[in-house]
N, C-alpha and C positions, 0 to 999 in steps of 0.2 A: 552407816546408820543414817536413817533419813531422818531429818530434824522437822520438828512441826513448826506450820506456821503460825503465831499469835493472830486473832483476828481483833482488829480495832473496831472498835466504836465510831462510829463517823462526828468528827467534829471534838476529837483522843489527839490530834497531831502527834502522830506516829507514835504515840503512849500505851501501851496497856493499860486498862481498863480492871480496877479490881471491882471487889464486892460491893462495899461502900459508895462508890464513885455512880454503880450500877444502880444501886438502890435510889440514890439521890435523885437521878433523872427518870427512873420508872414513877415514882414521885412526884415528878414537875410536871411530865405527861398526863399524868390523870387529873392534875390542876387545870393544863389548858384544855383537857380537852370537857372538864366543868364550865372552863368562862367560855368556851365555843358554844357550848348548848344553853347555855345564857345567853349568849349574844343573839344566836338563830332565835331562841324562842322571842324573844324582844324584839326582832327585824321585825316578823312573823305577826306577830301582837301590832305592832304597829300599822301592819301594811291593812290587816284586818280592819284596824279601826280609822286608818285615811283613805283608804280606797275607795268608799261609797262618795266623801267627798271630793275624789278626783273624778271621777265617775261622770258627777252631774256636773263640774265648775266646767263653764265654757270658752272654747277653746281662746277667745281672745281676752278673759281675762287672766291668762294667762302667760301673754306678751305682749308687747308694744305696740302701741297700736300704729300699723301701719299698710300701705297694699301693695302688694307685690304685683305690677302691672304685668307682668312676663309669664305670670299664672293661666294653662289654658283656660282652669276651672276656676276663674276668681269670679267670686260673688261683690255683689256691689253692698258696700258699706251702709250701715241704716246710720243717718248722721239726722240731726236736729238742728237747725239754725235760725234762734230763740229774734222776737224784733228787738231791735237795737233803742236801747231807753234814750229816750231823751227828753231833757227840763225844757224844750222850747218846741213841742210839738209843730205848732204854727209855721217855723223855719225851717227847722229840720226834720223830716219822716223817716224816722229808724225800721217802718216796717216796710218802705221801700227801697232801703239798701238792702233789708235781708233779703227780699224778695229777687235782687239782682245778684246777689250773691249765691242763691239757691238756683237760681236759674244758669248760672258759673258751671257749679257742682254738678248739677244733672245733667247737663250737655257732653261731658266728658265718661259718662256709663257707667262710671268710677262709683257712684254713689245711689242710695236709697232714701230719698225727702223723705222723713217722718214728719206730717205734720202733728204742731204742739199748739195746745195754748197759751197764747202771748204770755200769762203768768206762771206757767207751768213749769219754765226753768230752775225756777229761784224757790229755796228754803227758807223755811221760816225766819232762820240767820240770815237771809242775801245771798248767801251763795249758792251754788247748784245744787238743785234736786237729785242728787245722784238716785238715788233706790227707786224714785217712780221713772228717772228716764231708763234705767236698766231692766225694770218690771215692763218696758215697753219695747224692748227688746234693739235701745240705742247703744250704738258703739261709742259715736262723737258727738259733741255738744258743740257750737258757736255760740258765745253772746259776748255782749260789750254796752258801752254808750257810747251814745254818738251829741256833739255840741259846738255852738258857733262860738269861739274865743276870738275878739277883735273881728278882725277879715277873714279868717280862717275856719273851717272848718276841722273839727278834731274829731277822728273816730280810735276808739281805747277797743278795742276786742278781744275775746280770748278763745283758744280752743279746748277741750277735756276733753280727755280720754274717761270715758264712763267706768269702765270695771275696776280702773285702779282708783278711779276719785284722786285725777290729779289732771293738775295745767301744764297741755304740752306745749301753747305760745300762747306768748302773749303780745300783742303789737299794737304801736300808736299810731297813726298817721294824717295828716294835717296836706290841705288843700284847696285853693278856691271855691267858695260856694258854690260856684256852676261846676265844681268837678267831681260833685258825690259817684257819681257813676263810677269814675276813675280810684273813687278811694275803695268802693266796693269792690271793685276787678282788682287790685294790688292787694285786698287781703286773701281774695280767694286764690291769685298766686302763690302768696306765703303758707296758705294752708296746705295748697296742692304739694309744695317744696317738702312739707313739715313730712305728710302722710305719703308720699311717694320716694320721697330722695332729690324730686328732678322738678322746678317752679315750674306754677302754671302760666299760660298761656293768653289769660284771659284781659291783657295791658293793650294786648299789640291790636293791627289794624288788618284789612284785607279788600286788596283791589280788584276790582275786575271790571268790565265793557257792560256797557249799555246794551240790551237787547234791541233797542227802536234805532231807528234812521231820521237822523246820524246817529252813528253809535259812538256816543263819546266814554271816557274814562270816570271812575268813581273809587272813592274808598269811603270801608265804613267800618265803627268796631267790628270787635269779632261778633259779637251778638246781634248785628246789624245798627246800631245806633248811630248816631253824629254822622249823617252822611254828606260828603263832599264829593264836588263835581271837579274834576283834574283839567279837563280836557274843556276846550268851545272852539272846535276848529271847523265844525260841521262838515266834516267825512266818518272814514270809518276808521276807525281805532280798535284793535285785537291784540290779543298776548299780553300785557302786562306783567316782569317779573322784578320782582325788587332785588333792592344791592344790598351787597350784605350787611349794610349798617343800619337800613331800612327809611333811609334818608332820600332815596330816590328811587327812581323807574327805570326800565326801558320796555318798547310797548313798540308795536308794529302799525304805521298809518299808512294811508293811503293820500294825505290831503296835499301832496303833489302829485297825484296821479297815479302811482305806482306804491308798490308794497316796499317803507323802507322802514331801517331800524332809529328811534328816535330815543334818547336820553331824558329824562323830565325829573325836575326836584322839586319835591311836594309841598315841600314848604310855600315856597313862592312861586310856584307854578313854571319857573326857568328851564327852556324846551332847548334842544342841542341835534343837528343831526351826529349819528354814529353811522349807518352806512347807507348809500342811496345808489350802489353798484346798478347797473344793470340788470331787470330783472330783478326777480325776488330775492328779499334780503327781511328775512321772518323769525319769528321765534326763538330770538338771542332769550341766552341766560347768562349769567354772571356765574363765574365758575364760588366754589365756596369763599376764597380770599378775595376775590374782588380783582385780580390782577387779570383775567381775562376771561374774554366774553363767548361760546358759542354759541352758533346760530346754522340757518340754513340759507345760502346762495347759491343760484345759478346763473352767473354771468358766464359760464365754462361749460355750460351746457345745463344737463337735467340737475336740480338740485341736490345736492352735498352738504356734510356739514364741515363747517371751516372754524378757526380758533383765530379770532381777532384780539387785538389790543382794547382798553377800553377807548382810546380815542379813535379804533376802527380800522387799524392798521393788521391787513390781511398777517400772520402769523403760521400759519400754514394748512394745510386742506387735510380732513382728517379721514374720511371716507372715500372710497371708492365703488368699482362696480357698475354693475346697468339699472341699480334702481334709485327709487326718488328717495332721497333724504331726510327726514323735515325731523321735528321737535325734539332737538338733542334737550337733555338731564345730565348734573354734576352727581355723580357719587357723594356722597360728603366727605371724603379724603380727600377728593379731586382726580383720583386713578383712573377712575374709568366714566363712560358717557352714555347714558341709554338713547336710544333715538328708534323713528319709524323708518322703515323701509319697506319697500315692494318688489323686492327682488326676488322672492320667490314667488309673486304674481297676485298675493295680497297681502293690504296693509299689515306688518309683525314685528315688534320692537326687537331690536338688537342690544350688545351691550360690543365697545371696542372700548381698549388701552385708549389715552389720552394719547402717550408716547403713538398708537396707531399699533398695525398690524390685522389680525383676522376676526372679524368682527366673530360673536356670538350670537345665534338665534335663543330667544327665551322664551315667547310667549309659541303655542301649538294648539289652547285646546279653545282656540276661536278663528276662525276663518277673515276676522277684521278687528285687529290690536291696534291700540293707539295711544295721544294723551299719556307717556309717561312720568312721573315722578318720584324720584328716591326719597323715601324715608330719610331724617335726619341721624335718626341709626345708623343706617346704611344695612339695615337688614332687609329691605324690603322694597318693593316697588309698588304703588298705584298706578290704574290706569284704566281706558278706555275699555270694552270687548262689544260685540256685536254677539248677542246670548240671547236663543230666542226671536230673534226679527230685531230685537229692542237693545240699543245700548245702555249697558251696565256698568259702575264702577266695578274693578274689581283689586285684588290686591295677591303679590306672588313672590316668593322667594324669590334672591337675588341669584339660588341655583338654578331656577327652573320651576322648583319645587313648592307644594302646596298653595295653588291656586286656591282665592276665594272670591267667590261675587256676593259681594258686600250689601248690592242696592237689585231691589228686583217691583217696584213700581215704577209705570213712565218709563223715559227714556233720558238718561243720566250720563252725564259726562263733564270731561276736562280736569280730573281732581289733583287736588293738592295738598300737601301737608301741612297741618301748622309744625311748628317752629320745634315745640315740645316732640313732636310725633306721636298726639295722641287721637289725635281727631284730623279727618278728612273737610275740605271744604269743595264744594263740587257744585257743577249745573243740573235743574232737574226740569222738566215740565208737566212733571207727577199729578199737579194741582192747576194743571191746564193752561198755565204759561211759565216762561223761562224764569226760573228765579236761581237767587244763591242759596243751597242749602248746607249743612255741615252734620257730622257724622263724627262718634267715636269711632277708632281705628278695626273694631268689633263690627261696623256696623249695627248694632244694637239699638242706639239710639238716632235718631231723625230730625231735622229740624226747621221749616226754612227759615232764613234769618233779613232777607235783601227787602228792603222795603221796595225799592223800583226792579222791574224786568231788570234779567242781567245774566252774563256767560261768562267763561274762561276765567273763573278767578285765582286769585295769588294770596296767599298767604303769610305775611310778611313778619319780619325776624322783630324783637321789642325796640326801639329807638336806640344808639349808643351815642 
């Protein structure tokens, strides 16, 4: 006799399931599935009646305000930067720190100047006009005061994020009267820090040669301001690259005759030979740590590039081959070394191991490459191209890949990175003589900045 099987109920642990048991939960089912259609309908209700307002609310008040520099599509930020009050106008000119502050912000492509009216910031209460800088379609506010306390100069600043009506910094800073420039450039730092991740750029200094005969040495902010003369040797002076602490030079002259590598600290002007081999001895860099130098010599025949000590002591020869050597680049790990070559019969950067081995061809879509320098990323290269008749910066993965030419008036070379990696500093003669011009890393933005003639400039790291 075959015996049947009982069928359970799922969630019965192996129980039979009577009548009553069955009722209770036929029961309970048609409860949930009343609060289920309560629940939907109320989602439902809801989404209906918030969704026109998600609809219209814009995207950045939404989140944090900040820019994602990595963006291909980033728009540049609409910011306002209100004049800086101050109770002693006659001393201190609040609306020429903003003015240098704005002029920070724009150079970097990063940003959109909304101009305001000098009282347009401020509500009725004192503090920000949020609703009319939003009705004008601003993301960020600066303001502050600015006042002489004792010998010192005090600037109080703040930034806001417009959509959420709140303060994302706020900072003091204090500094000799003659240093307003400098308190201006240290807040647009901390802004850039706040709204990027990564401080800006805008403390440090940058050197580069004289265009006239003799060509001596100079540095000057980055905006071109405070400029200083390095050099009075009356020869020629080329290459200039700072060490990594940004306390010194080393810089190529001629004023024994010959092309050799020269040491110089900026401070006090105290000059050092590093190498004065035979023959050319050019275009040293300081590797990232500072612990050794590349450059190009050929006292061994056609030039190479070699890896000295910093006090100049040959350390080994890193290139080979039948062509000319010249303007080796540190990676910023230290791994590897871009540099020019002619080995394939014109000028095309390379990339070799530090440890040495089989060099890399990278650049192909110019018949004359030059002027390298790595990105402080280490994602990227700038550098010379012959594009068109006319030398162009341009800018190229460190695969090979996505070439850009960045500058296309004039005739444009030698560029460099600042410190941050977000702006180029390069030579142009666009404007009908050699000057320093600077560029967001977009090319986007233009600028020139050099008060006197000037080539080959360097970019130099903030003071430590």
């Amino acid at each position: 006799m075959t015996k049947r099987k009982r069928v359970l109920e799922p969630g019965a642990e192996g129980s039979a399931v009577d009548a009553k048991s069955r009722n209770s939960m036929i029961g309970r089912r048609k409860i949930d599935k009343r609060f289920a259609c309560r629940t939907r309908s109320g989602a439902l209700l809801f989404l209906l009646l918030f969704m026109p307002f998600l609809a219209v609310m814009p995207d950045f008040a939404r989140a944090k305000l900040v820019i994602d520099v990595n963006d291909p599509s980033l728009v540049r930020m609409p910011i306002a930067v209100g004049d800086f009050i101050s109770d002693q106008p006659g001393i201190v000119n609040g609306a020429e720190l903003a003015r240098i502050l704005k002029n920070d912000l724009y150079l970097t492509g990063l940003f959109q100047l909304v101009e305001i009216d000098p009282a347009l910031p401020y509500a009725a209460n004192g503090g920000p006009d949020f609703q009319k800088m939003s009705e004008m379609g601003i993301q960020a506010l600066v303001s502050g005061q600015v006042h002489v306390q004792g010998d010192q100069l005090v600037l109080e600043a703040r930034l806001y994020d417009v959509a959420l009506q709140k303060q994302e910094l706020g900072k003091r800073f204090t500094a000799g009267p003659r240093q307003a420039r400098q308190i201006a450039h240290r807040l647009g730092d901390r802004i850039m820090g706040q709204l990027t991740g990564i401080p800006g750029c805008f403390s440090t200094r940058i050197a580069f040669a004289g265009a006239g005969n003799p060509r001596e040495l100079f540095t000057m902010d980055f905006d071109g301001h405070d400029l200083r003369q390095l050099t009075n040797n009356g020869s020629i002076n080329l290459s200039p690259r700072w060490s990594p602490d940004g306390r010194s030079l080393l810089f190529t002259s001629y004023m024994r005759g010959r092309p050799e590598t020269w040491w110089l600290e900026t401070a006090t002007g105290r000059q050092a030979l590093i190498s004065g081999r035979p023959g050319l001895n050019a275009a040293a860099r300081y590797a990232p740590d500072g612990r050794e130098i590349a450059l190009s010599l050929n006292h061994e025949g056609i030039p190479k590039i070699f890896i000295i000590s910093p006090q100049g002591n040959i350390l080994k020869r890193l290139t080979n081959g039948r062509g000319n050597d010249i303007s080796p680049s540190w990676s910023p790990d230290r791994s590897t070394i871009a540099y020019v070559s002619d080995q394939a019969g014109t000028p095309q950067i390379y990339l070799i191991p530090v440890t040495g081995g089989q060099p890399r061809r990278l650049t192909f879509e110019s018949n004359y490459a030059t002027d390298p320098d790595w990105s402080p990323r280490g994602d990227l290269l700038t550098f010379t191209a012959r594009i068109e008749g006319r030398f162009q910066i341009c800018a190229i993965r460190t695969d090979g890949t996505d070439m850009r030419v960045l500058t296309r008036e004039g005739s444009n070379q030698a560029p460099a990175w600042s410190p941050d990696g977000r702006m180029i500093v390069f030579g142009s003669n666009r404007d009908g003589q050699s000057r320093i011009w600077i560029m967001d890393a977009r090319g986007v933005v233009q600028a020139p900045i050099s008060p006197v003639p000037g080539k080959a400039p360097a970019w130099g790291p903030e003071v430590r």
